[in-house]
VOGU-180683 format. One line per field, with one value per residue (C-alpha): residue number from 1; residue in three letters; x, y, z. Coordinates in pm, 1 decimal. Example, Ala and Ser with C-alpha at 12.3 -4.5 7.8 and 13.67 -1.06 7.14 Angstrom:
REM VOGU-180683
num = [1,2] $
residuo = [ALA,SER] $
u = [1230.0,1367.0] $
v = [-450.0,-106.0] $
w = [780.0,714.0] $
***
This chain:
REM VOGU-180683
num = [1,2,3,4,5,6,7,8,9,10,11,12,13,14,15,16,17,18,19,20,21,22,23,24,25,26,27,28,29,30,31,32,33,34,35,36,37,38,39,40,41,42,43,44,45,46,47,48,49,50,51,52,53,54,55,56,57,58,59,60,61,62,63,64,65,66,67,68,69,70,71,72,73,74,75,76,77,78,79,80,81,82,83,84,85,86,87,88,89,90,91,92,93,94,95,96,97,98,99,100,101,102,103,104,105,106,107,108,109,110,111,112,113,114,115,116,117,118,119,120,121,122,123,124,125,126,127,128,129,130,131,132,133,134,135,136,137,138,139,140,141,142,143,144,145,146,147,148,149,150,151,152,153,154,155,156,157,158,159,160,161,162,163,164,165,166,167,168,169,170,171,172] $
residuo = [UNK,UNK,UNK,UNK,UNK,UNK,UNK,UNK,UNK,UNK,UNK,UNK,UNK,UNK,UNK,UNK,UNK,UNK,UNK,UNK,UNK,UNK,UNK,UNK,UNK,UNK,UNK,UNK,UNK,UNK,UNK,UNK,UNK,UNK,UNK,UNK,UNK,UNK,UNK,UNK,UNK,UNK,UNK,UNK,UNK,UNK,UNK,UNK,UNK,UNK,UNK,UNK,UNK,UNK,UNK,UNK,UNK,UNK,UNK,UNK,UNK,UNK,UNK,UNK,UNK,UNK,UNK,UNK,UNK,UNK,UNK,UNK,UNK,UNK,UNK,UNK,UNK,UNK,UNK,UNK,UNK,UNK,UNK,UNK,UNK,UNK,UNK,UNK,UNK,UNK,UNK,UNK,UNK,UNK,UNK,UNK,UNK,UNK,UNK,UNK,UNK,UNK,UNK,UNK,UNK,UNK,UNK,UNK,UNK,UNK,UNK,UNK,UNK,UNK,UNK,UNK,UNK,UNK,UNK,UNK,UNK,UNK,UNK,UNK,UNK,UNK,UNK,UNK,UNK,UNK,UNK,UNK,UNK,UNK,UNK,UNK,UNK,UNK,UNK,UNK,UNK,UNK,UNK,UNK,UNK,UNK,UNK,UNK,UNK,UNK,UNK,UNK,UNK,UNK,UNK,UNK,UNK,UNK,UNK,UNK,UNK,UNK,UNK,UNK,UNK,UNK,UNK,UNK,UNK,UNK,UNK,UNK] $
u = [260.4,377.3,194.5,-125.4,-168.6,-81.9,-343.6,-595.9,-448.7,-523.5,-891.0,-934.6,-764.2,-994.8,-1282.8,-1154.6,-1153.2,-1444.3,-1669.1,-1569.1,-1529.3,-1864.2,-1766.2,-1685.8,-1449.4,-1270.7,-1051.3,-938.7,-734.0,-611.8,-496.1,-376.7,-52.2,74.7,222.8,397.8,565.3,686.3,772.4,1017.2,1128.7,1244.0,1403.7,1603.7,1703.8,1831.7,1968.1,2183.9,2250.5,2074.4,1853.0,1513.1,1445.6,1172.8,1287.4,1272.1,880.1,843.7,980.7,728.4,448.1,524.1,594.1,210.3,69.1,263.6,168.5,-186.0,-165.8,-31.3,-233.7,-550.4,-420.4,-531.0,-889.9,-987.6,-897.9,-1079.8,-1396.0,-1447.8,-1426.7,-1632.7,-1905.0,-1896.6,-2002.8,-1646.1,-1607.0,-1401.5,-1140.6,-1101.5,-1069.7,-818.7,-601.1,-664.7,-602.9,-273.0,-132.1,-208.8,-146.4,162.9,404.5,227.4,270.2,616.0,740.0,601.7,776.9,1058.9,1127.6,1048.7,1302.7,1555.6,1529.4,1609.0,1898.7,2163.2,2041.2,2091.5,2472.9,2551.3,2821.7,2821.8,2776.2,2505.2,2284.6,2318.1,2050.7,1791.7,1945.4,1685.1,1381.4,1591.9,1582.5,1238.0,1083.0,1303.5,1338.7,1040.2,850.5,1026.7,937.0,588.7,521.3,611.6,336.4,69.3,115.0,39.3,-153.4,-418.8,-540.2,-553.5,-760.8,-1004.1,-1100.1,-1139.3,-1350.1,-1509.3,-1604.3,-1719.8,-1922.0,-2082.9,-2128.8,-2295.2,-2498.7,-2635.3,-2668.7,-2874.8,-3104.4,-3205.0,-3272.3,-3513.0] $
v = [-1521.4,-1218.1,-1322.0,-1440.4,-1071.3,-932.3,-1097.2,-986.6,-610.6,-647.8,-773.1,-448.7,-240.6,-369.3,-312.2,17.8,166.0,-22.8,188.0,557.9,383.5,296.1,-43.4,-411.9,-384.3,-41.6,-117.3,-437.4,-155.3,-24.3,-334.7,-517.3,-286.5,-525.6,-798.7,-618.2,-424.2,-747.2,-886.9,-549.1,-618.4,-985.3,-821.3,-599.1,-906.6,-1035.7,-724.7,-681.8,-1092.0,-1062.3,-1306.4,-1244.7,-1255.6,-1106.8,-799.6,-808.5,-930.0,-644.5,-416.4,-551.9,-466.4,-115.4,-137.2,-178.7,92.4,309.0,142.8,145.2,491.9,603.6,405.1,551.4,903.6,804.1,609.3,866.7,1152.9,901.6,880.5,1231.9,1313.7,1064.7,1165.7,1479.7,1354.9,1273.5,1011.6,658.9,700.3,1045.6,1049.7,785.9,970.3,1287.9,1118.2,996.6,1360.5,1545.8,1282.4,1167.9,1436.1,1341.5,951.5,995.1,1281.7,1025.4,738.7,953.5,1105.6,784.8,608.5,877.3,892.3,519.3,490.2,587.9,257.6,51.6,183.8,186.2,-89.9,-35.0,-320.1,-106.4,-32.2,-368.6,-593.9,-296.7,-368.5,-575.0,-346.5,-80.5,-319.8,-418.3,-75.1,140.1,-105.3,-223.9,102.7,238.0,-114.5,-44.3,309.8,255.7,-5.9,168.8,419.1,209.2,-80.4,149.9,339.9,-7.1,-214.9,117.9,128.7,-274.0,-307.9,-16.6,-181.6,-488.7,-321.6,-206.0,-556.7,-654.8,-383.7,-448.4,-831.8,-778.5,-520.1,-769.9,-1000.4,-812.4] $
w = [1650.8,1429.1,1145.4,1339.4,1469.6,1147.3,980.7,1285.3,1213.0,821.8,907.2,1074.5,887.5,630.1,862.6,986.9,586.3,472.8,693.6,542.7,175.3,236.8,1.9,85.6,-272.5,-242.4,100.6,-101.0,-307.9,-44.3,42.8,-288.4,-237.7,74.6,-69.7,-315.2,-6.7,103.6,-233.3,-201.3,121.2,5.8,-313.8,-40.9,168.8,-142.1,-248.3,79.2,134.3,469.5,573.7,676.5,1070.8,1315.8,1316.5,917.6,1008.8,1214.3,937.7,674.8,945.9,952.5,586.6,541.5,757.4,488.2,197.3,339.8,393.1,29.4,-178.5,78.2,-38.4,-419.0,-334.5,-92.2,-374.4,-655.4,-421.8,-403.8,-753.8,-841.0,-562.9,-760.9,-1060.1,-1264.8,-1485.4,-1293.1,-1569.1,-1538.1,-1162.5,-1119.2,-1345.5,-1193.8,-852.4,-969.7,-1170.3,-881.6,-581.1,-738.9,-535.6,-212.3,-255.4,-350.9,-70.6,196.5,68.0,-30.4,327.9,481.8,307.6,333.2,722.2,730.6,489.7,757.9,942.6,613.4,546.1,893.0,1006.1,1380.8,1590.8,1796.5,1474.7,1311.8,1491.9,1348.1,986.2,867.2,998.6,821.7,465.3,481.3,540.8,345.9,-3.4,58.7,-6.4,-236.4,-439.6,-332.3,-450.0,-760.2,-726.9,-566.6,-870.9,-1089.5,-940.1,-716.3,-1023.5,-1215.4,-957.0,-867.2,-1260.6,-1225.0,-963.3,-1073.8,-1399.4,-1170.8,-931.9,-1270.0,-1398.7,-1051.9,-1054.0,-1387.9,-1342.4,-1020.4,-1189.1,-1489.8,-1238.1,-1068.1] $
***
């Protein structure tokens, strides 16, 4: 049931960015960061020898709205500079020197204010460990991701959206 309405929350996520992106491609970006948020959130289950259970699903949900929301932080700054007038290269790594301090403060302070869940051994706090393991390794897996990946895939589909674009003209 989790994953059925997470799936139903990606769709419109997807829908939700694909309207200001003004692009069917760009909110796939956005979105490419995901599963590498949960790839970290399995390496942190491994990590701490805890198995995965709903509440680790639940963790890996919330996981996303931040990854969604850092690796928005760099297309959003991209889109601007290239609506006025910079170069795709240029922008993304523009995007990335000067949104790099953002990305990493939110992920930063996010995992800080969950570590005392992850090292605590009470009894009371440790049904919310795995929560605690999937959001807090799992973001700090994924920003070091979305710094790299985001500014990859935006100068990839770029260059696609390109290719289209000249393909469709020829063929006119």
């Amino acid at each position: 049931d989790i994953m059925l309405k997470f799936g139903l929350s990606l769709f419109i996520i997807y829908v939700l960015l694909a309207i200001p992106l003004k692009s069917y491609f760009k909110p796939l970006i956005v979105l490419s960061a995901i599963p590498f948020g949960v790839v970290g959130a399995i390496l942190g289950h491994l990590m701490f020898n805890q198995p995965m259970s709903v509440l680790s699903l639940l963790g890996v949900v919330a996981l996303s709205g931040v990854v969604v929301n850092d690796s928005l932080l760099l297309v959003v700054f991209v889109n601007r500079a290239k609506e006025k007038g910079v170069e795709t290269r240029k922008a993304v790594l523009d995007a990335v020197r000067t949104r790099f301090r953002p990305v990493v403060l939110t992920s930063m302070t996010t995992f800080l204010g969950i570590l005392p869940l992850l090292f605590n051994q009470s009894t009371q706090v440790l049904f919310l460990k795995p929560m605690a393991i999937s959001l807090g390794i799992g973001i700090l897996f994924a920003t070091t991701i979305i710094l790299l990946l985001v500014p990859v895939a935006y100068v990839i589909i770029d260059d696609f959206i390109k290719l289209l674009n000249r393909i469709f003209k020829k063929a006119t």
